[in-house]
N, C-alpha and C positions, 0 to 999 in steps of 0.2 A: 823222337822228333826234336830238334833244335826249335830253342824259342828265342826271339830278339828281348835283351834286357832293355829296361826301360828305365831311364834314370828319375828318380821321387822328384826332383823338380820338374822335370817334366813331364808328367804323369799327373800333375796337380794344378800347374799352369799357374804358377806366384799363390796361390792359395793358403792358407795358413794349415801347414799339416800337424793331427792331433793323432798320436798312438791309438788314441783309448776311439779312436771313430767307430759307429757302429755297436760296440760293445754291448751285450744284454745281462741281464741278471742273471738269470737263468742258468744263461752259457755260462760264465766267472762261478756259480755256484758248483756244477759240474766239474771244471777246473781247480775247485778249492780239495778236489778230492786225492790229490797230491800230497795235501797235508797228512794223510792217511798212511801214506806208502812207506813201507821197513827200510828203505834205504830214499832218504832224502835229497833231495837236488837243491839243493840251496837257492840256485838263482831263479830255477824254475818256479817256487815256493814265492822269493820275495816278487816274481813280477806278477802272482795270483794277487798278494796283499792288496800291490798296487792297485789293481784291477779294481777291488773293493773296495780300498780308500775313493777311488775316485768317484765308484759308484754312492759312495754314503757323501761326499763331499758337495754330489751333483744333486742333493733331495731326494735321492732314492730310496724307497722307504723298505726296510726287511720285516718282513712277519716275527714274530713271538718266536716259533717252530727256525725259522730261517738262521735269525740272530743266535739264539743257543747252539747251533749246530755249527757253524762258521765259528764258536766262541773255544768249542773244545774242540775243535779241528789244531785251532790257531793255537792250544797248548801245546800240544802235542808236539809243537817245535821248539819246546826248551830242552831240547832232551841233544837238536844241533847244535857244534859249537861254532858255529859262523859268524863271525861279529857283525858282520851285516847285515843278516837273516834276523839276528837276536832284537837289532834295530828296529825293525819294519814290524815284529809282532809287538813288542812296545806299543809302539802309536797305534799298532789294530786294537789292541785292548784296551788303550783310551779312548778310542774313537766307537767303540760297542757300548762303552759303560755297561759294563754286566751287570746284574741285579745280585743283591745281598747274598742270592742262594750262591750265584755262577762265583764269587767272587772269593769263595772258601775254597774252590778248586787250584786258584791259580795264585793264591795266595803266600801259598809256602816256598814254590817257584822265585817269586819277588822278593822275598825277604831272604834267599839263602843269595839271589844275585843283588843282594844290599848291603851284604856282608862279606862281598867277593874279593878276590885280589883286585881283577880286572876293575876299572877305573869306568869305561865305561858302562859296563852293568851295573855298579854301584850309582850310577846319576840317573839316569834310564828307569832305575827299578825306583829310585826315589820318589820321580815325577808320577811314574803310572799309581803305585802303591797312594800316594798323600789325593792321586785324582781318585781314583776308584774306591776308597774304605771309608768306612763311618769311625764315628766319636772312640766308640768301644777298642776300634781297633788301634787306634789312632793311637791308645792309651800306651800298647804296647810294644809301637815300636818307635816311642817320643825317643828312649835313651839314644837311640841307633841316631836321630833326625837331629839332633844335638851335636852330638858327635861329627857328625856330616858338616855341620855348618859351619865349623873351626875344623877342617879337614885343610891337608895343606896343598892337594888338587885343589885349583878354581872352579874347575869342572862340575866335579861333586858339593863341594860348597854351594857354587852357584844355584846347581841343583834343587837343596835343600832349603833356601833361600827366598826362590822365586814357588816352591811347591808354600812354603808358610805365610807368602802373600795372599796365596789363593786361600791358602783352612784359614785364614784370617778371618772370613767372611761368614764361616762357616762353625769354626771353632775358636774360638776368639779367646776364650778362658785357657786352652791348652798353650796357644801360640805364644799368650802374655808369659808365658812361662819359660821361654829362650830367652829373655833379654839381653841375659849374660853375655850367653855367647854370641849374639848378635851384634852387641857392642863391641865384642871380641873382632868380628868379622870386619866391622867397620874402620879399624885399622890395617886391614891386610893393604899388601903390595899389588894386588890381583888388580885388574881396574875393575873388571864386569864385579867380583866380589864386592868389592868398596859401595857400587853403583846399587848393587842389590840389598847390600846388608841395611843402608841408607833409608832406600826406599822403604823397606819392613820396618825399619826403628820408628820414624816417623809416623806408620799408618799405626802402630803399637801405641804410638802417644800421641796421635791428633787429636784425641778430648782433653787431653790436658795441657792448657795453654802454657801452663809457667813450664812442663817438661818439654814442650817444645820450646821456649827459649831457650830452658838450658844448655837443650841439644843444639841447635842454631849457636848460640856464644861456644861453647866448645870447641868448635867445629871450623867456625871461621879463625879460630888461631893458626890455621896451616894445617891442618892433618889430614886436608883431603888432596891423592893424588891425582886420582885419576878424574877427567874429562868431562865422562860422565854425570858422576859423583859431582864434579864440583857444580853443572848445570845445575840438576835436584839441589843443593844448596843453596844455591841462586835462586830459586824458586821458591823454597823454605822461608831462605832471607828477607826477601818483598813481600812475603804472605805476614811475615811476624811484624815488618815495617808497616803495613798495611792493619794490623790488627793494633798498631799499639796506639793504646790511648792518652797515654802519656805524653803525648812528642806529637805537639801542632805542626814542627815545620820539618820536614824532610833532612834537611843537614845537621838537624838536631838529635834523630837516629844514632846511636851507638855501633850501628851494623850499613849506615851510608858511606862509610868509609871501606870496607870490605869490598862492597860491591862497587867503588871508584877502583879499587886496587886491581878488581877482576878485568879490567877493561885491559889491561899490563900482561894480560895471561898470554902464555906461548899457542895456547890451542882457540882456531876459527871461531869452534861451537861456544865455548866460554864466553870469547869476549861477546859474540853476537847475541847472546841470552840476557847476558849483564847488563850491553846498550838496551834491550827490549823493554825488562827486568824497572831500569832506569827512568824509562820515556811512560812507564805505565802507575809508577807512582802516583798515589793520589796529592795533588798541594804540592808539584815537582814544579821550581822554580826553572828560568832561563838560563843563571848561571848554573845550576844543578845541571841540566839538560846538555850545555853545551861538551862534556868530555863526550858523551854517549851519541851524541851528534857529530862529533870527529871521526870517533871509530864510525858509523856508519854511513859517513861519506868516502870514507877509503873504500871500503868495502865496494863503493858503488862502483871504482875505476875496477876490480878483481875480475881477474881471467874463468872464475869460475861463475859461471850461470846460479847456480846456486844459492850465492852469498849474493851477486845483485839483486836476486828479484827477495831475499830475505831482509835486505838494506831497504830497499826504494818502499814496499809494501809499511813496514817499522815507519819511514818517515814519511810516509801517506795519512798514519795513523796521526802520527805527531802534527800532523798540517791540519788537523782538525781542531787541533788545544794550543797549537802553540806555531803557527803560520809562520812567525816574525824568524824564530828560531831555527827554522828551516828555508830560510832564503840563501844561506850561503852556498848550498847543495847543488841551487838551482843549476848550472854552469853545468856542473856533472852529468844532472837528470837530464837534461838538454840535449846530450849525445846518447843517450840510453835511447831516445825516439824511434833511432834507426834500427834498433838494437833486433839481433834475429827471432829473439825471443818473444812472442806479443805481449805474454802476460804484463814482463819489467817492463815493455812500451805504455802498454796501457798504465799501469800505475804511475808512471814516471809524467805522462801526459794528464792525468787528473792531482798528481802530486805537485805541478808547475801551474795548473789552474786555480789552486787551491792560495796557493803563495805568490801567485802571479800581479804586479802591481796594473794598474790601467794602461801604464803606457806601452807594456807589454804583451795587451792584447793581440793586437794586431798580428804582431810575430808571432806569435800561438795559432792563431788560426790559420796561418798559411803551411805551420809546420804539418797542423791537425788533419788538413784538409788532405795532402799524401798519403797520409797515416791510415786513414779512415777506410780505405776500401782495402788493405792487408790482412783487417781484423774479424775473429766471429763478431757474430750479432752481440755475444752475451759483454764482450768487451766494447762494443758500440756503444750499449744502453748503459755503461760509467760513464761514458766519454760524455755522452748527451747531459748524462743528471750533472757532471761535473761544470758544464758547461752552462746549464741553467742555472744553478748558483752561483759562476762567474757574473751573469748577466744581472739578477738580484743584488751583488755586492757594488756593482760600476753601472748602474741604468742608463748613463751617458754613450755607454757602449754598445745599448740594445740593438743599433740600427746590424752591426757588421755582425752580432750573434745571430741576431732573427736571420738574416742573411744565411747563416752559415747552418742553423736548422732547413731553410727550406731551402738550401742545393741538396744536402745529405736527402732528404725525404724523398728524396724523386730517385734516389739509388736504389739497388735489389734490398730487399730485408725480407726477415721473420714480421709476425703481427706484432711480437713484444717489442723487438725495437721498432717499428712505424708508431707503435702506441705511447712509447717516452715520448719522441718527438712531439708527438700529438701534445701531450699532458703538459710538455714543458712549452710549448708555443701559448698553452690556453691559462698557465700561471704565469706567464711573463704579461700577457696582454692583461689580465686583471689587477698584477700588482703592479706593471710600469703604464700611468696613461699614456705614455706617448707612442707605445708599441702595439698600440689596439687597431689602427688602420692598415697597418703594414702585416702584420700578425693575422687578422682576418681574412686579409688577400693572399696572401701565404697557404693559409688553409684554404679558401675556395680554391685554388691553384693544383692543391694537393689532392683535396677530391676528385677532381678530373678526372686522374687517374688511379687513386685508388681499389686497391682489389680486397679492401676488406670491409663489409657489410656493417660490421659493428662499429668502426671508425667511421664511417661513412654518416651512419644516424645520429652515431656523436658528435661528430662536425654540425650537423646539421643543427640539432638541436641546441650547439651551443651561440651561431650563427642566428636562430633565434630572436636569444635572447640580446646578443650585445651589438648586430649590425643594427636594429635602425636607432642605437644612444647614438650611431656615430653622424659627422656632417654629411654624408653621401649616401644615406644607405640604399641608392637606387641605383649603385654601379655592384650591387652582390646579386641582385635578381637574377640575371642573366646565369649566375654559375647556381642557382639554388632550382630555376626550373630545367635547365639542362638535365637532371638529374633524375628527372621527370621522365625524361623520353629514353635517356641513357642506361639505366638502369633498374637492378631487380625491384621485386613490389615493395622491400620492407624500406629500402632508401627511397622508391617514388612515394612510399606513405609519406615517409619521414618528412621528405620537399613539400610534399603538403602542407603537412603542419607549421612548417617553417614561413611557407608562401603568405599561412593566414596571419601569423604572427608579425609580421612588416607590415600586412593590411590594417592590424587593428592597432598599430603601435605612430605609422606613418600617414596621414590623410593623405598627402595629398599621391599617395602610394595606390590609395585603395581602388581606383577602378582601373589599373593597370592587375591589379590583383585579382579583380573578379575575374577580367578578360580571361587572365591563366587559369584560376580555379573551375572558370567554366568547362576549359577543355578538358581539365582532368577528369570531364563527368562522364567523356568515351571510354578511361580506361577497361583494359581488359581483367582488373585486378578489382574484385569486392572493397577492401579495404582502402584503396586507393578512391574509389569510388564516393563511401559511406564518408570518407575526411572530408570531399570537396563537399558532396550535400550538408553536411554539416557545419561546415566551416560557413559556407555561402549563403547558409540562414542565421547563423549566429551573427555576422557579419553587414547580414539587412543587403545582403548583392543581389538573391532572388526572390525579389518582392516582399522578401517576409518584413514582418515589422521588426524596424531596426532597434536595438537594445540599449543603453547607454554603454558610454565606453568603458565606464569603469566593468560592469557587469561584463563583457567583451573580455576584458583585459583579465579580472579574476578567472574567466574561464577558460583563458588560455595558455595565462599563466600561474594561475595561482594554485596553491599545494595542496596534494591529494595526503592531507593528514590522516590516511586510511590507510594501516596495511595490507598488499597487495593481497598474500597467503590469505590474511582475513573476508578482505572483500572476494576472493575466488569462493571462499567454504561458504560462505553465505550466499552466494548466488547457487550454488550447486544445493543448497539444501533448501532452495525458494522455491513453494509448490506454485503457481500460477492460481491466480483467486483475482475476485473481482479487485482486493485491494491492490495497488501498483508497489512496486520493490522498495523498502525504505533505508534508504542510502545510511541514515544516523542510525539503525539499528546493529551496522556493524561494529563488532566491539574494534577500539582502535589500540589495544594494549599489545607491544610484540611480546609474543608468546614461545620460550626457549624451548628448546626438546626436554621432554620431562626425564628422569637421570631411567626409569625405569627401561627406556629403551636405550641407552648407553649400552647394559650391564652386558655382560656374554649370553649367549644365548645356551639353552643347557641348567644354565643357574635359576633357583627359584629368587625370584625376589623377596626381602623381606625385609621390614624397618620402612626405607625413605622410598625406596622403589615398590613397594608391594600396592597395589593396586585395588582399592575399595570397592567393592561392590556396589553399584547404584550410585557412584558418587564420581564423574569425570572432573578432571582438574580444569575447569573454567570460571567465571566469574558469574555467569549467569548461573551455572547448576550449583555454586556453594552457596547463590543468591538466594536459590529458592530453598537449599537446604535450610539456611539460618533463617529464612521467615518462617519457616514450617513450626521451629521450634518457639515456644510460647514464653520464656523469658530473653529470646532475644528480635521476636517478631516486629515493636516499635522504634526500633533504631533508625529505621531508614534505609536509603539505598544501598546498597555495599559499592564500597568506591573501588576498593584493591583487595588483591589476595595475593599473598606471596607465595613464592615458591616451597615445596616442606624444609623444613632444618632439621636438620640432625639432632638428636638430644645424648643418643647414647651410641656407643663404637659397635662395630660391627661384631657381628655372633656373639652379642650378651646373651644373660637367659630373656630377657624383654625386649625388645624394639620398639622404640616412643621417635616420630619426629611429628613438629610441629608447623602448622600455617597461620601466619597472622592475616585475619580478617579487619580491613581497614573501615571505618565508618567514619562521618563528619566528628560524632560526640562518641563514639565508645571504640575500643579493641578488641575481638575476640578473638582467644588462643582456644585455639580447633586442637587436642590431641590427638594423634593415630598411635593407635597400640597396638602394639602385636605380642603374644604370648607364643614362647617357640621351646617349651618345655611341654612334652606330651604327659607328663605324670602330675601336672597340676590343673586346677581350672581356677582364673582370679574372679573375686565377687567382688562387687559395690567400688568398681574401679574408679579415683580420683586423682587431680593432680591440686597438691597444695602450692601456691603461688605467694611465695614471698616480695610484695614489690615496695621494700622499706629503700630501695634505691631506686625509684620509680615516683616522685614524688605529687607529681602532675596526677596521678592516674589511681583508682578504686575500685576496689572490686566489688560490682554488683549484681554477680548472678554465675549460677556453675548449675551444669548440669554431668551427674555422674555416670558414669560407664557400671550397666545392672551386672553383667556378668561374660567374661573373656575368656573364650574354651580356646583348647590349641589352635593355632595357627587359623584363625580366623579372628581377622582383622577387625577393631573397634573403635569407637571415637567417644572421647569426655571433653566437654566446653569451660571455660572459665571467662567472662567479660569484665572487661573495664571501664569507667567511665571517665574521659579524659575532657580537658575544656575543649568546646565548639570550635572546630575550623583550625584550631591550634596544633602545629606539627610535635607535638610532646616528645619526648625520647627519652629511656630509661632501661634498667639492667629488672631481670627478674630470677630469682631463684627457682627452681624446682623440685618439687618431693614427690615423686609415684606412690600412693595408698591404696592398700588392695587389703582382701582377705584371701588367702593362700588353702586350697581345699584339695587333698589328695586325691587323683583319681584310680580307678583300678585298672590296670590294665588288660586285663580279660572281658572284663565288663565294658569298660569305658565310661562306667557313672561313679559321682565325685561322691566322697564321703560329707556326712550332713554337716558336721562341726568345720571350725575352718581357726585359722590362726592368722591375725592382725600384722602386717605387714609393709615394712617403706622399702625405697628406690631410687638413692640417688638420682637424678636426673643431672643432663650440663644446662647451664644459665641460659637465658636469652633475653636478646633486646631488642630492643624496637629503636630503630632508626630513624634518620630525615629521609633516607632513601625508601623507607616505606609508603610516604605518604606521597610517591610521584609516579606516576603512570607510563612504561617507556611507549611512546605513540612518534611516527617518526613522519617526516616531512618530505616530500618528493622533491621539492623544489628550494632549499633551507634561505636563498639568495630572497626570494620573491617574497617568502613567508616572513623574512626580519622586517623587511620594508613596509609588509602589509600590517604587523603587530606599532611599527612608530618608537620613535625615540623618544615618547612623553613620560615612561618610567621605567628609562634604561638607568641600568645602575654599571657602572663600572669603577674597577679596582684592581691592585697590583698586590702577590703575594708570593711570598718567600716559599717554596716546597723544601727546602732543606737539601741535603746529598743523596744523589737516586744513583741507582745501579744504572740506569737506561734511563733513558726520555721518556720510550715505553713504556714503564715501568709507573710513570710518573703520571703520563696519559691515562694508564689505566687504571690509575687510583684514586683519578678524581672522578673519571666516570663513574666506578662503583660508588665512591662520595655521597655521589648525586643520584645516582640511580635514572638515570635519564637515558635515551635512545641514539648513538651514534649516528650524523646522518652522513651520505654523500661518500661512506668507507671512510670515514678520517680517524676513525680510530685506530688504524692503521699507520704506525709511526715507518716510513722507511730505516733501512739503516745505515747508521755513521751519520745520522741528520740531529743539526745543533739545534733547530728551533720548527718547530711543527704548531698547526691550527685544526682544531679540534671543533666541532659543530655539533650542537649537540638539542635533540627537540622532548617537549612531554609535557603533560596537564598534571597540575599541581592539585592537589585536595580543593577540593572547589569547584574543580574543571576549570580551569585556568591553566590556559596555556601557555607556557613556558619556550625560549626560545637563549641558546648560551651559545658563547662564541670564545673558546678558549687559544690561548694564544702561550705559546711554552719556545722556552731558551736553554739554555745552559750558562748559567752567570758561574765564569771559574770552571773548575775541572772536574767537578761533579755536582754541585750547586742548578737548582733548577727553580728557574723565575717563571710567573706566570700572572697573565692579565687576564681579565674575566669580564665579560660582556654581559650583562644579561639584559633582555628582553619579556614583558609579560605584559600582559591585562590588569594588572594590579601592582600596586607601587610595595605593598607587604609583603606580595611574594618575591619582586627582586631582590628586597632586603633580606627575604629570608633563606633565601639561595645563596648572597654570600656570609650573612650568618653561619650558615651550614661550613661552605667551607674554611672560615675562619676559627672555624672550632675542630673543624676535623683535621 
């Protein structure tokens, strides 16, 4: 019977069609049974391979049994001389990784096509052979991999080249042993040769600084031809420029000149590395900047896609350090807007906002505005953050930015870009006053119509707080209880709360506010409900007795210095008794995931993670540990307990980490022992504490660890007495003393004599960060104003050269040891200056309140001003004491 053909495209209907569809294991296994057959099919053969590469490529996972039998199937095909066929088992044998046993089979195979005529089985067998063998083997066929490297095919050179990148990693003592001929190679005419011999030379000598000079000086005298090769030079170049300490100013470099010259090169990649290479200098002046600024404004007019979005992106970066120097471009980036590409649109559009002067706002935003609905979401939320740091640079111009956020917001989006907007609408109205009535209507505007719940309560709550500072706050009601009727229950809560906060902030607001809060006492929502009754007793609207306003005012706005996680465990763990719940007995410390539940699972824990018996890591259970025990029972409350430290590296024969227990007048170092040697048991375990660089502090009291059997965790005490209320800080030595007592292993009981024995331990200190409690603040804004500026200390301080702003952020918070509030520890990126917030109780209970405030002074230079806040006029001093010193 005649059957109608049906052509694959239409039989799929535009679909994307895959060979491999359907495909099982099973089946392909079945099929691999070809490899068996006396008379081979070659193609037949390599499209099984296929079959199985793609299967192992897609996660599919082979059995033990499966993998070996597919392993010597797949020899069984050197015996074809197909050069095709020879190909495809290649990469099956690297892609199995046979085990040590499997790999003596197919071993002799490889090394007889290493030493072939054929060219390509000589490269082929190089690669699988240096992936699949160990050290041992390695040894014997170094002469051959030598040999290979100064071969005068590229093929097989390259080969043997990029396989001793890889045993670099692995065998590093053998690889050191080519040099020669590597050096050899790095003169070849090959390019891929030259590119590879390069790369090896270099990772061969990246510990030693002065041999990578020499290599770098050598190198740049012309010997490099090829393209490749000269990039990695390029790269070499700025890493040695970059490393030398010698040479304060940029054109002062002996190898600045190289890389100007590179800029001249005949090949695209060269010169665009060179400009990068150039612009990423650290202490690169304007005139230094301006050749690599040439080249990569030509580049911008180039026919190839490629090179503009590699130009425009390069001088995006550069618009961050050096604006001035990138205005010539502008003209350029200006036609790029239309450009089909969006990615070079978008850059080019944040690249002209960046460099852009005031007067040419205006013309920006009319170009932006076309622009804006072409683009994804992910390229929207630059444009926005771009565009809020326009507004922060020119505030005069706030009126036609806010404008131009709230048209964009009423357009289709994702939540992340509704959510820039958002964020950038609520920092421009706090850092520009003149943007804060325009800005808030903007946002009531936005909620209307809103479809996302979490923005919604955001809005809400930030409405708040800043509508009734303004001269009208009785024209936001209207969109605040809309909101009420319009929507789900967590934004009608939300309106509540908001409704009550105009009432207790506005008089003559408040019996317009009862009127609404009454209503909301039909809702058909609990929560919505439970706000209005409590709002309208707080408030003194249903009869109750009215409260003063302050009291009002703290309780609706002021910060819930309790964390949340905290205050949940503690209600969940409150039996109901005649007593009522007490709010101050929740501890307010945030408490990090202990490293114990990081580890893998499968792993016993031991050392820092291993888990004591009868002893949870909290402040109350080491509370009562330490008063139980009778030389440290009179100390007093325990104020802090740190997280454990490390003392010794993983899988010693011992494991010691330590907890500092904080108190007003003493320190005690808690040891956790662990003995992970089953053939010994330690007696009368100690730790001796050297603290002759600990001067503040004395030791007066130790209690010893009686006896530490295997793998059963122990603890010995050591105290100090430091002056009263005084944050001391000092370095301490360790020595673990034990007596060492054989046990038998059949028996399992130690012999009676024992032999006297030490333990290196690593040092520890005791920091300023130990003596501050991270406790974080709901509301950081309400919390500074309620603390007072009666002994605010403020001061400006040089951080030196950071890698990141981030980087900078995050090292004064460790500094300080204090609790990020509001996510600000959270630096965006490509961002020149960030504010950091930061809350906690200082030894004393003294609460502590910081407001960090970070720049970028220069090209890698980071300024920062420091806020502080507290109860006490010696802890703000001692807060920037701290970072003064640190």
């Amino acid at each position: 019977m005649a059957q109608t053909l049906v052509k694959k495209d239409d039989d799929i209907d535009d679909e994307d069609y895959s060979p491999f569809l359907g495909i099982e294991k099973g089946a392909v296994l079945q099929e691999a049974r070809v490899f068996n057959d006396p008379q081979l099919d070659p193609r037949r053969c390599s499209q099984v391979i296929t079959k199985l590469l793609y299967l192992l490529n897609q996660g599919e996972m082979f059995t033990k049994v499966e993998a070996t039998e597919v392993f010597f199937s797949v020899t069984k095909l050197f015996q074809s001389k197909d050069i095709g066929l020879r190909r495809m088992v290649y990469v099956m044998i690297k892609e199995l990784s046979p085990s040590a046993d499997e790999v003596i089979i197919v071993t002799s195979s490889l090394m007889k096509d290493m030493t072939s005529k054929t060219d390509m089985y000589r490269a082929n067998a190089i690669r699988v052979l240096c992936r699949i063998t160990d050290g041992t083997l390695l040894t014997q066929i170094e002469r051959y991999l030598k040999q290979a490297i100064v071969d005068k095919n590229p093929v097989v050179a390259s080969a043997a080249l990029v396989s001793g990148i890889h045993l670099l990693q692995t065998n590093p003592e053998i690889v050191k042993r080519w040099s020669n001929e590597v050096q050899e190679a790095v003169q070849s005419r090959a390019a891929l040769v030259q590119f590879h011999a390069l790369a090896l030379l270099h990772q061969i000598r990246q510990n030693d600084r002065l041999a990578v000079n020499k290599l770098v000086s050598s190198l740049t005298r012309g010997s490099v031809h090829s393209p490749l090769a000269q990039c990695l030079l390029i790269r070499y170049t700025s890493q040695v420029i970059r490393e030398s300490a010698n040479s304060t100013q940029t054109g002062d470099c002996p190898f600045y000149d190289f890389l100007e010259g590179c800029l001249r090169h005949k090949a695209e990649m060269v010169i665009f590395e060179t400009a990068r290479a150039i612009t990423e200098l650290s202490g690169v002046t304007t005139r230094e900047l301006t050749p690599a600024i040439t080249v990569l404004q030509l580049f911008l007019s180039s026919s190839k896609p490629v090179l503009r979005f590699a130009a425009v992106r390069t001088l995006n970066k550069v618009a961050m350090t050096h604006p001035m120097a990138v205005t010539n471009c502008n003209i350029d980036m200006e036609s790029l807007i239309s450009d089909q590409n969006r990615s070079i649109a978008t850059l080019a559009i944040t690249t002209l906002l960046k460099t852009g002067n005031e007067s040419s706002v205006d013309r920006l935003m009319k170009q932006i505005t076309n622009f804006m609905s072409d683009i994804a979401d992910e390229f929207k939320i630059v444009v926005v953050e771009a565009i809020r740091s326009l507004c922060l640079k020119f505030p005069l111009k706030h009126r036609s930015l806010m404008n131009f956020l709230s048209n964009i917001i009423r357009e289709e989006g994702g939540f992340e870009y509704k959510k820039a907007i958002v964020d950038s609408i609520v920092i421009l109205i706090r850092d520009i006053p003149e943007a804060k009535e325009s800005g808030l209507l903007h946002l009531c505007e936005f909620i209307e119509d809103c479809e996302f719940t979490y923005l919604s309560t955001q809005i809400l709550h930030f409405l708040g707080i800043e509508g009734p500072k303004t001269s009208d706050p009785s024209k936001y009601i209207r969109y605040i209880y809309n909101r009420v009727h319009l929507e789900n229950a967590t934004v009608r809560a939300g309106a509540v709360s908001t409704l009550a906060k105009f009432g207790a902030m506005v008089d003559t607001l408040k019996p317009r506010i009862f009127v609404l809060l009454r209503r909301c006492l039909f809702d058909n929502d609990d929560e919505v409900r439970d706000r209005a009754t409590l709002y309208l007793n707080t408030l003194g609207g249903d009869g109750a007795v009215f409260q003063t306003g302050e009291d009002v005012k703290e309780f609706l706005f002021g910060s819930l210095d309790i964390p949340l996680v905290n205050l949940e465990n503690s209600l969940k763990n409150y039996e109901p008794s005649k007593e009522s719940f007490n709010i101050n007995s929740v501890p307010k410390e945030v408490k990090t995931q202990p490293l114990a539940e990081k580890k893998a699972p499968g792993k016993k824990p031991i050392g820092l993670g291993a888990p004591f018996a009868g002893l949870p890591s909290s402040v109350d259970a080491y509370d009562k540990l330490l008063s139980s025990i009778p030389e440290f029972s009179n100390f007093g409350k325990l104020f802090k307990s740190s997280s454990p430290v490390e003392l010794t590296e993983a899988e010693t024969e011992y494991a010691v980490n330590v907890v500092k227990h904080i108190f007003d007048g003493h320190v005690v170092f808690q040891y956790n022992c662990t003995n992970t040697i089953p053939e010994q048991l330690l007696d009368n375990v100690t730790v001796i504490v050297d603290a002759s660089e600990a001067e503040e502090f004395a030791e007066v009291a130790s209690k010893p660890l009686r006896s530490l059997p295997y793998d059963s965790p122990g603890q010995t005490f050591v105290a100090f007495e430091k002056p009263e209320g005084v944050p001391a800080v000092g370095k301490f030595s360790n020595m673990l003393r034990f007596i060492v007592k054989e046990v038998d292993p059949s028996t399992g009981e130690a012999e009676d004599d024992g032999v006297e024995d030490e333990y290196q331990l690593e040092e520890l200190e005791v920091v300023a960060a130990d003596y501050m409690l991270r406790v974080g603040v709901s509301n950081f804004r309400n919390a500074w104003e309620s603390i007072g500026a009666d002994f605010e200390r403020v001061d400006e301080y040089g951080l030196g050269p950071r890698d990141s702003l981030a980087e900078a952020v995050n090292a004064v918070i460790n500094l300080l040891g204090m609790q990020p509030c509001e996510g600000t520890e959270v630096v965006p990126s490509n961002s020149r200056s960030h504010t950091c917030l930061l809350s906690g109780v200082y030894i004393g209970n003294v609460k502590v309140l910081v407001r960090l405030q970070f720049g970028i002074d220069g090209p890698k230079d980071v300024a920062m001003k420091l806020a502080v806040r507290s109860e006490d006029e010696a802890v703000s001093d001692a807060i920037h004491e701290t970072v003064a010193s640190g």
